[in-house]
N, C-alpha and C positions, 0 to 999 in steps of 0.2 A: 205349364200343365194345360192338358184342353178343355173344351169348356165340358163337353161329357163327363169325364172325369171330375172334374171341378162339381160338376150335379152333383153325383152319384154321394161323393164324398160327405156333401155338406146334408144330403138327405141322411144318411149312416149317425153326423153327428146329431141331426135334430131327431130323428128316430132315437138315439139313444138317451140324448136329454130326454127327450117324454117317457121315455121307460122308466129313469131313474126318477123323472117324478113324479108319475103317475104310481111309482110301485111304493115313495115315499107317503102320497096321499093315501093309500092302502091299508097304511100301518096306524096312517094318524086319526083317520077317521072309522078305523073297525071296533065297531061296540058303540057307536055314538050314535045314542037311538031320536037323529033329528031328521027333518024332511034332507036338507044336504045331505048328512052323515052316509043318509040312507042312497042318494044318488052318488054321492063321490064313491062310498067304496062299491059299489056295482062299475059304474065307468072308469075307475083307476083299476079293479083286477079285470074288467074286457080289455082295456088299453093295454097293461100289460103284460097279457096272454097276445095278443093282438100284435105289439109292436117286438117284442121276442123273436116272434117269425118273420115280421118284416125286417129283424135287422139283418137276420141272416141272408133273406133274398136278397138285400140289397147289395150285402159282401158278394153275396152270386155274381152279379151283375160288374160289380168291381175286377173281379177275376176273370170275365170275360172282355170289358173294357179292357184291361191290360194287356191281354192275346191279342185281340183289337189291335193295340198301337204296335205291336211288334209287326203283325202283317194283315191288314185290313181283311185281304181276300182266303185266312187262314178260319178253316172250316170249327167251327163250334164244339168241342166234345160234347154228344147226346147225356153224359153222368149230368153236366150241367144244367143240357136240358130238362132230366131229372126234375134236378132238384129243384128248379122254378114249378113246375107243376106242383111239385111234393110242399111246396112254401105256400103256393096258392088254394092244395087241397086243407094244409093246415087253419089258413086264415077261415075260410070257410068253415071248418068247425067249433073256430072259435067264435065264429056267431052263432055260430048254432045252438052254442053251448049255454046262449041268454036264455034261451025257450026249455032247458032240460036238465036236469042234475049229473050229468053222466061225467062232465072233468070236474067243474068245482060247483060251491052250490054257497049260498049267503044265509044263515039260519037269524031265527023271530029278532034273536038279538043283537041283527047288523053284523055278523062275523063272517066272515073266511073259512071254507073248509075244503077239503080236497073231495073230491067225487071218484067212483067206481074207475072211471074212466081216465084218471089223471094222468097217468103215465104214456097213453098216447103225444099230450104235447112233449114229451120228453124225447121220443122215437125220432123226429126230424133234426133235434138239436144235436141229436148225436151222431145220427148216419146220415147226417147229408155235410157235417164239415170231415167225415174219411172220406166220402166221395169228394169232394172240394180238393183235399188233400192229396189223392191222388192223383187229380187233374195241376194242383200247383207243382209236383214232384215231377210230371211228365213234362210242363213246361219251364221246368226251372230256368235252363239256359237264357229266357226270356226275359229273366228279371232279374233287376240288380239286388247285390247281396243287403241293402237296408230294405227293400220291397219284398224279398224273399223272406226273412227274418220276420218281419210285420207280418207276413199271410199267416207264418209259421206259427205266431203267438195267438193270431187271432183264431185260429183254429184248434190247437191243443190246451188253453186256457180255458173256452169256455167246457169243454166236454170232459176237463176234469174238474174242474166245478159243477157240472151237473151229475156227473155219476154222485156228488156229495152232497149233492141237491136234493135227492132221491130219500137217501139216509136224515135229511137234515130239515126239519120245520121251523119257521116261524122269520128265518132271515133268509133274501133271495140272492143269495150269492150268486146264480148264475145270471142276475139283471146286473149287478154289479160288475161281475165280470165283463157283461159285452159290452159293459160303457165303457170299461177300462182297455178294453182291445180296440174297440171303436175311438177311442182317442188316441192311443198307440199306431193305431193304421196312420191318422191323421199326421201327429210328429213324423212316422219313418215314411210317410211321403213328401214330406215338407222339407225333412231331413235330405231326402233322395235328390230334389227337385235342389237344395242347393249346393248339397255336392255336384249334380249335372252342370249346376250355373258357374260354380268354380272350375269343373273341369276343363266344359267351352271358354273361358275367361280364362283358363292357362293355356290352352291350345291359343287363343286369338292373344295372348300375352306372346307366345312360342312364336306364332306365325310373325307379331310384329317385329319381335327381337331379330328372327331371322330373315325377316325384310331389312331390319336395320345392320343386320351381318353386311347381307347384301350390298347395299348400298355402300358401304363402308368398303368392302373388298374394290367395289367397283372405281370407288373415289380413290381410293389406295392406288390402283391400278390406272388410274389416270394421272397421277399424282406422280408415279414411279416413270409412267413413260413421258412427260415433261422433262425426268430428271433424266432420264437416259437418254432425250433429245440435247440436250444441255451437252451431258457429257461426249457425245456421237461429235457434236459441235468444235468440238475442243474448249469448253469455255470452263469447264475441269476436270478435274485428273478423278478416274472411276473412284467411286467411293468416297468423293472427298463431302457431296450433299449430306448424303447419308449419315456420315460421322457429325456433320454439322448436327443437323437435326436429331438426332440418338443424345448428343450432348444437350442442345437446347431442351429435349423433354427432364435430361435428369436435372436440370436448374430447375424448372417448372418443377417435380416433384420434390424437391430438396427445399425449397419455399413452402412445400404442405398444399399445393394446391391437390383437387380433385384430379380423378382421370381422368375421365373428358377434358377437363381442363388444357394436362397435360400432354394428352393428342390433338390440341389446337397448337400448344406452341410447336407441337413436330411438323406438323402438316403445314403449319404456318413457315417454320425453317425451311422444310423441301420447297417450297414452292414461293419463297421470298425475292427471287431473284431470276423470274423466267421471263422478266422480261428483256433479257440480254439474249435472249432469241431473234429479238427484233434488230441487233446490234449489227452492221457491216461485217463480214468476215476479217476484214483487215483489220478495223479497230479490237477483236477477238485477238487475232494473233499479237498486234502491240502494248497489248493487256500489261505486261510490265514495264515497258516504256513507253506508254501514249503520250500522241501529239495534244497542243494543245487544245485543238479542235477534234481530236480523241475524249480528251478529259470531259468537255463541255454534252457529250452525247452518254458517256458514263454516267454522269451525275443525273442524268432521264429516267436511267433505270427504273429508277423507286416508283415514277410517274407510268411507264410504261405496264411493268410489271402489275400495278395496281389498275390499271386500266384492264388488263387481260383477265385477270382474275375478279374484276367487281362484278362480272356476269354472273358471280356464284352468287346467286343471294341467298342462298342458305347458311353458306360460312363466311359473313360480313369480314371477320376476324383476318381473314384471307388478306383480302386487301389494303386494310389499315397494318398491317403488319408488315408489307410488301412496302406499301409506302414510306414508312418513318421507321421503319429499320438504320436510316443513316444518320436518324437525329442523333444528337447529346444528351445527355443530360442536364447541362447546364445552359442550353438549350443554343449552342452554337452551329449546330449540325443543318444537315437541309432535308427535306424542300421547302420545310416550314417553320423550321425554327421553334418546334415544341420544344418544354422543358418542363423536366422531373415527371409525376405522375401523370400529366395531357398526354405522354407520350406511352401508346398502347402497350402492356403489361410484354406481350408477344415480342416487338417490335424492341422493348427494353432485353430483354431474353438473347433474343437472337443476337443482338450486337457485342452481346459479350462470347455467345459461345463462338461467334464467327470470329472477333481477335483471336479468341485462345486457338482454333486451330489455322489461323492464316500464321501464328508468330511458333505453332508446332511444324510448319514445312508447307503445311495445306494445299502439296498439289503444284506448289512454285518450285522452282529451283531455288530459290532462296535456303539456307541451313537455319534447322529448326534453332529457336533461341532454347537456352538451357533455364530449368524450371525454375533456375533463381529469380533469373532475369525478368520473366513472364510474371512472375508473382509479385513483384517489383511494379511491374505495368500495370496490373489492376489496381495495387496497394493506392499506387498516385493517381491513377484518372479515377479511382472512386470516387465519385459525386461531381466528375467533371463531364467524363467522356461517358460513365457508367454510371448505372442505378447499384448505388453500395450497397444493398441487401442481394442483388444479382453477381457483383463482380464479388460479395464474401463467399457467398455460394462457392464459385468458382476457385476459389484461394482453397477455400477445403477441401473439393474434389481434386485439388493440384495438388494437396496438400497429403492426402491418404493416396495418391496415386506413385506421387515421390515417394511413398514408405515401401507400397508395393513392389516399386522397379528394385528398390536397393535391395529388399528380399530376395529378388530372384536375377542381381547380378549373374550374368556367365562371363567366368573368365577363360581369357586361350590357355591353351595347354600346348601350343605350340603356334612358332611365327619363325618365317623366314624371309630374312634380310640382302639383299645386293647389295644397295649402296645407303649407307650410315644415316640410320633414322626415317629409312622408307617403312617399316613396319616397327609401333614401341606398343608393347601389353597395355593391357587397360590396369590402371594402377591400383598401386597395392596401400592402401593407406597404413602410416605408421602413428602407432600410439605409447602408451607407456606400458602396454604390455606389450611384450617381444615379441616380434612376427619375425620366423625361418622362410627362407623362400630357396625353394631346390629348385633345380635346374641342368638338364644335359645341353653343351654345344660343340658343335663339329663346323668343318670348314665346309663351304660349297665350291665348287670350281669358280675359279677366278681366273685372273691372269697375272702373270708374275709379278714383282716389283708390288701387286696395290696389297692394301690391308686386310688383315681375316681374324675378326675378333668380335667379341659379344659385350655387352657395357651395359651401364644402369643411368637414368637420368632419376633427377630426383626431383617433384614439381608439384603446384598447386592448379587446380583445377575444380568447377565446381561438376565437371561430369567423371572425374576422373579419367580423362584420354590427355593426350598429345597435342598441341594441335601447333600450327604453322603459319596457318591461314590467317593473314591479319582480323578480319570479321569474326574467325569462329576466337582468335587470342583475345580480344576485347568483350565476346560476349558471355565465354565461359570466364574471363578473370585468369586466365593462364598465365602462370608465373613458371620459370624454369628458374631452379636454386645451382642446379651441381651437374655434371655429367663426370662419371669416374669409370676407366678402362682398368682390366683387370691384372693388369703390370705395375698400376698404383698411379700413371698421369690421369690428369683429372681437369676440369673447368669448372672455376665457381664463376656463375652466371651471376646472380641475383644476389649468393648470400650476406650475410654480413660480412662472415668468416671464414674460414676453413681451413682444417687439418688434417694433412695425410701421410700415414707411414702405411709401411710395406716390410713384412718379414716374411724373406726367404727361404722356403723351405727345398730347394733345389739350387743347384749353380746357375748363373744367369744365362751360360750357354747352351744348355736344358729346358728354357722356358718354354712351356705351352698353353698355351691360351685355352684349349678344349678339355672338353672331358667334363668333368660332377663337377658342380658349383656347391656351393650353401653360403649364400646370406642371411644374417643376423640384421636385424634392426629394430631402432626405436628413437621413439620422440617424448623430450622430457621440456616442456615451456618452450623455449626460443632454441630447446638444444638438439641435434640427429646424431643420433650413432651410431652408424656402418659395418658392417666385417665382412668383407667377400673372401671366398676362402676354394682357392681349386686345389691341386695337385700341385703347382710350384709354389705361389705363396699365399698369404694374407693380406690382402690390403684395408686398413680400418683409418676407417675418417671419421669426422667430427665437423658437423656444420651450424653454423649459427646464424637464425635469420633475425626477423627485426623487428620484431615479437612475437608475443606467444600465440595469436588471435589465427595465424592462418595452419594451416594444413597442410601435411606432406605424403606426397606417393611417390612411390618404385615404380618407374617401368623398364621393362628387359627392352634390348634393343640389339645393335649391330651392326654389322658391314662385313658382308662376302659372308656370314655364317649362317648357319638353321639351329635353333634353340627348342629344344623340346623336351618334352614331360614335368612341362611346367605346375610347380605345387606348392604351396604355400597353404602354413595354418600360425594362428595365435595361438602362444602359448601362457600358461596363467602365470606366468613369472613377470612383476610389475615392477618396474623400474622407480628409483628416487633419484632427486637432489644430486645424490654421492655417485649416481652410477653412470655420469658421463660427465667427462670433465670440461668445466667452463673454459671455453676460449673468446668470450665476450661479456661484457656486465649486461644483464638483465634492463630493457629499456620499461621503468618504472612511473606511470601516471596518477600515482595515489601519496606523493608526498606535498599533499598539499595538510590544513588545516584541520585537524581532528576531532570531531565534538561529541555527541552521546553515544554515536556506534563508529565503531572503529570503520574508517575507508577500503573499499574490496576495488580491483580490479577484475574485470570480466571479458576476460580473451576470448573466448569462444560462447555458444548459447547457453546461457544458464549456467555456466560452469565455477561460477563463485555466489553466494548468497551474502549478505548482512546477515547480522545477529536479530531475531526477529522481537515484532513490540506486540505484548497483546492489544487486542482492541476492545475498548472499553468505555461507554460513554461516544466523548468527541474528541477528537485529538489531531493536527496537522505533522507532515514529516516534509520540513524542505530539507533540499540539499543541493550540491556543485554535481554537475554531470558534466563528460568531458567524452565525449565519442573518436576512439583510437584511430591514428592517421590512417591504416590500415582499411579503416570501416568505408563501406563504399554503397549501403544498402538503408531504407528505409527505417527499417527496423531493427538497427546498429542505433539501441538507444536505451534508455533504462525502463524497465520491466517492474510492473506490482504483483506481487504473488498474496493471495490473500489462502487458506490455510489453515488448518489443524492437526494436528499430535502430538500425543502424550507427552512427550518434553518439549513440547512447543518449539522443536526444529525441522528445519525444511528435511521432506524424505524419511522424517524420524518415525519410531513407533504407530502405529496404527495413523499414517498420513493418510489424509483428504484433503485432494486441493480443492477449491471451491469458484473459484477464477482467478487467471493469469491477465493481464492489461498490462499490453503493449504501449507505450506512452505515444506512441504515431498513430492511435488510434483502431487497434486491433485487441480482440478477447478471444480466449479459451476459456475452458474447464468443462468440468465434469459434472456431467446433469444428471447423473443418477445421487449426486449429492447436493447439489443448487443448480437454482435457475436466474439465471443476470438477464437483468431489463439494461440493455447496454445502450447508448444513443452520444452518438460522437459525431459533430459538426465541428466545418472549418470555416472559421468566422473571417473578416472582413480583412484582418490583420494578418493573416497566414500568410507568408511571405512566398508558395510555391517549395513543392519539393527538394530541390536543385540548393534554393537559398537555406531550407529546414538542415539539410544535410552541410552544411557550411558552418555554420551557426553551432550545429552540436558540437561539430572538430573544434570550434575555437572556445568551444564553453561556457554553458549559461545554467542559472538556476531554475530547479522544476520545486513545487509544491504541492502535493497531496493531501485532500482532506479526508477524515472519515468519522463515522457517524454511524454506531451501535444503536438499535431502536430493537429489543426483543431477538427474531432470528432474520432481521435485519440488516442489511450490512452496505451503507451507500459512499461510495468512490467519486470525489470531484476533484477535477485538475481540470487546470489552463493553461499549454506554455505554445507559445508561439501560432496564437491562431489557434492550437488545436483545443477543441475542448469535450472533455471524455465527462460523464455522470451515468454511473451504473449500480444498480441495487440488487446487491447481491441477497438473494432468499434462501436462507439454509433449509435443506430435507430434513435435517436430522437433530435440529434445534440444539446443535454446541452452544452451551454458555464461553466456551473459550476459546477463540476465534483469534489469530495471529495474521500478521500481514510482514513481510519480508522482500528489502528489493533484490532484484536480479537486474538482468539486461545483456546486451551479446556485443560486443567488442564496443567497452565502455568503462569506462571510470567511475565511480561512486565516491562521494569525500566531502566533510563536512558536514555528517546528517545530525540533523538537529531535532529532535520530538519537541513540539511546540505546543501547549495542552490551555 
């Protein structure tokens, strides 16, 4: 506010303080027949005849100050000039009025009267705030709607308090009012003045954010063209930073960090690695087989790239991130050899989202690994190669992103074959509910004397494809069982067993290989059963593998033929026991010794439970585990499900699971119903992955302890090194709380409740 205004203001409040108490003094000393009495009420009613009209001239002068600040050189309305004369003829007769009876008059007995003349002081209070009001109405536009409102009270308040003034003796409501306007002016400029300070304070808030837009685009943009120098370079395949960095941010927010936070680990991903700008063009192109004196200018990177980027000193982050991106976590990595949390939060980040997409394909010729495998690689370098709260991160987004793909498998609907097993369908998994799989096939031109026929393989895979390749058969686990032609010859690859008959529905010297298929299949434990079925006959097999732990697909196939209008659906008809006939004994790993809960075998994930124990107090469950020859993964090991419903069975009535523990040092569950304080270290004693996995096949005992405390629920186990303790917090305070094992291609036997 200026300082003019600032006057003006502070004279209107002290002007009206003295009216309200000089008109106070008025009241108190009329009739008090003393030498004061007799001074105060003469100087209290001059004063407040007197300061009445100075309040007004002073509001004059307010409303001209105003027009003032809108445009200095903006001419005075004359009404105004008015009423400054009209205010100073007023004061003038209220001196006058000491020497005369004509407005008010003080009688023998000290009192208060109104004189002939009273109403004159009344004439300026009234017509000089419509003329005022006129001049605020012409300059509206000038003033903000809290300054406009204030003029607007201070003017229609007091002149309807004086028309009632007129009517009304002994209380001066229109002195009260103009102190009451005269403080209202004061608030709804003060009011004014700091909405103006907030408004400039959001504008200079605006102007800084969009400095900081700026800034940010610009840094963006320099950031982007580093990465496009990179890839211009050949140092990687378009889009392979990008996907890096997109990943490394959703670890950083998957951890809960802030945004900003998580635009340091992006920023920090793009730009981790420009210092292979610096790099010989050759040593670039021999990027997958460097010399050794290739290798030795590689391992500079981290050096170099940190060097280019510590010029930022704004984003320090930059360069420590650049740097030690190739440590460990256990702190074997370089340049420096940090370990665990020394090693910067960013620089922990990036090293994981850069495995997961160097081991998806990342831009190498290399074939991406299959998401088993990959989840496998984080499972084991957690806490070696990786920061375990980064690489679980990452097992989850693999983990929801596996659920994704399977959702939106596309299968062909048709494939065409030259020569025998150049193109096989992406397969068709079999279960114990019946899967129909249609089919048309016709011959393609060939030449005479070779083969022309369509066939089915029948195989394990963790992608569901084919594969041939020795690198992609070891990393997907590719097992081939069967290959069956539609005349009824056949190849058992792998299986245990197999059996094939063939009925004839044509003469043999009638057969035709083409035309409408429909296979029938299904898988019951260790058992498959077949029926291909064209126009000449049926051929139905029966295969048996070598246990029940793996998995089986259909893929269409051929040679010299084109297969099309490929379809296939399940149908809800479930197969038993009865509905395919054994052609091998069931290989059996639960006949060992029996004790409080009967022994389960668990072929597949979670696919058999124990009989569950509630929990109550303290109580320990050991037992025999026994990991299926079969098993070839981390977590091919026994499982804790901890749990509630109503018949206190897994899946049963009103279930909530509460946490699942993986005994290799993994948890699940459901937090909309508990929350696990989980914390699993691998002690001194932990023999390495490779050994853990050797060790379960040949069989050792695990122990589980647990411990009810209220809606408390706490999990300790130790077997081989690993050591898991987790406290489980119920949402929903079950007093009955059950715990049941599971586990994925493993044996359970001997369980013992120990109390």
């Amino acid at each position: 506010m200026d300082k003019r205004r600032k006057t003006i203001l502070l004279y209107m409040e002290l002007s009206a303080t003295f009216l309200l108490l000089f008109d106070r003094q008025a009241y108190l000393y009329s009739g008090v027949l003393t030498k004061t009495g007799y001074i105060m009420v003469r100087v209290s009613n001059f004063l407040v005849f007197f300061m009445t009209t100075a309040v007004i001239l002073i509001f004059n002068y307010y409303i001209i100050n105003l027009i003032k600040d809108y445009d200095k050189s903006y001419k005075i309305p004359k009404r105004l000039q008015f009423v400054t004369i009209g205010c100073l003829i007023q004061l003038l007769l209220v001196v006058a009025s000491q020497f005369n009876d004509f407005i008010y008059y003080i009688d023998e007995n000290n009192i208060y009267h109104r004189g002939k003349g009273f109403l004159l002081c009344y004439i300026l209070p009234v017509v000089c705030p419509f003329i005022q009001y006129s001049v605020i109405v012409r300059f509206k536009r000038f003033f903000s709607k809290l300054i406009y409102i204030s003029l607007i009270l201070y003017i229609t308040v007091p002149i309807t308090v004086a028309l009632i003034q007129i009517f009304t003796y002994g209380i001066s409501i229109v002195n009260m009012s103009l102190v009451a306007v005269s403080i209202s002016l004061y608030i709804f400029a003060y009011l004014d003045i700091n909405r103006t300070v907030a408004r400039a304070h959001q504008i200079e808030i605006g102007k800084l954010k969009e400095d900081e837009l700026r800034m940010k685009r610009l840094f963006n943009q320099t950031a982007n063209s580093f990465v496009k120098a990179m890839e211009q370079k050949g140092i990687y395949e378009k889009g392979y930073i990008f996907n890096l960095a997109n990943l490394a941010r959703a670890i950083a927010e998957g951890a809960g960090n802030e945004p900003d936070k998580c635009d340091e680990v992006y920023y920090a991903a793009l730009l981790y690695n420009v210092g292979t700008l610096c790099l010989p063009d050759v040593v670039i192109l021999n990027k997958n087989a460097p010399s050794p004196a290739d290798e030795l200018l590689i391992k500079e990177i981290p050096i170099l790239s940190s060097n280019i980027l510590s010029g930022i000193d704004e984003y320090p982050f930059l360069k420590n991130a650049a740097k030690y991106c190739h440590e460990n976590y256990d702190g074997s990595g370089y340049p420096d050899g940090l370990k665990g949390n020394n090693i910067p939060q960013a620089a922990r980040i990036i090293a994981v989202a850069e495995s997961y997409i160097k081991m998806t394909g990342g831009g190498d010729d290399e074939e991406a690994l299959p998401y088993i495998i990959m989840r496998e690689e984080f499972i084991k370098n957690a806490g070696i190669i990786y920061d375990p709260i980064y690489a679980n991160i990452m097992i989850h987004l693999m983990d929801k992103e596996n659920l994704i793909k399977a959702d939106k498998s596309v299968r062909e609907t048709e494939i065409q074959c030259k020569l025998y097993k150049e193109k096989v369908s992406t397969g068709i998994e079999l279960t114990d509910m019946i899967t129909i799989i249609q089919f048309e096939a016709e011959p393609i031109e060939h030449k005479e004397g070779e083969f022309s026929t369509p066939s089915i393989i029948v195989f394990d895979s963790y992608d569901m494809h084919h594969h041939t390749n020795p690198r992609a058969v070891k990393a997907y686990r590719y097992q081939e069982y069967a290959e069956i032609w539609p005349d009824g010859k056949y190849v058992s690859t792998s299986a245990r067993n197999m059996e094939v008959k063939v009925i004839e529905h044509k003469n043999r010297s009638e057969y035709d290989a083409f035309g409408m298929y429909e296979i029938t299949a299904s898988k019951y434990d260790d058992h498959i059963k077949i029926e291909m079925t064209n126009s000449c006959c049926t051929v139905s097999a029966i295969i048996s593998l070598y246990d029940n732990s793996k998995s089986a697909y259909i893929g269409l196939t051929g040679e010299n033929c084109y297969i099309k209008n490929i379809a296939y659906k399940k149908t809800d008809t479930r197969i038993d026991s009865l509905s395919i006939a054994k052609i091998s004994d069931s290989l059996i790993y639960t006949d060992r010794l029996e004790s409080d809960i009967p022994n389960i075998q668990i072929d597949k994930t979670r696919s058999a439970y124990t009989k569950s124990v509630l929990i109550d107090e303290e109580f320990r469950i050991d037992f025999h585990s026994l990991s299926l020859p079969s098993s070839n993964l981390v977590w091919h090991c026994p499982y804790v499900v901890i749990f509630y419903s109503d018949d206190g069975k897994v899946f049963g009535e009103g279930y909530k699971e509460y946490t699942l523990i993986k005994l290799n040092g993994e948890i699940s569950g459901n937090s909309s119903f508990a929350d696990n304080n989980f914390n699993m270290k691998k002690k001194e004693s932990f023999p390495g992955w490779d050994k853990w996995r050797e060790i379960n096949k040949e069989g050792l005992e695990y122990s589980v302890l647990f411990m009810k405390r209220g809606n408390k629920v706490e999990t300790v186990t130790e077997t081989l090194g690993i050591s898991i303790d987790n406290t489980t917090i119920l949402r929903d305070h079950n007093d009955k709380v059950y715990v049941a094992l599971t586990g994925d291609e493993v044996a359970l036997t001997d369980i013992r409740i120990v109390r």
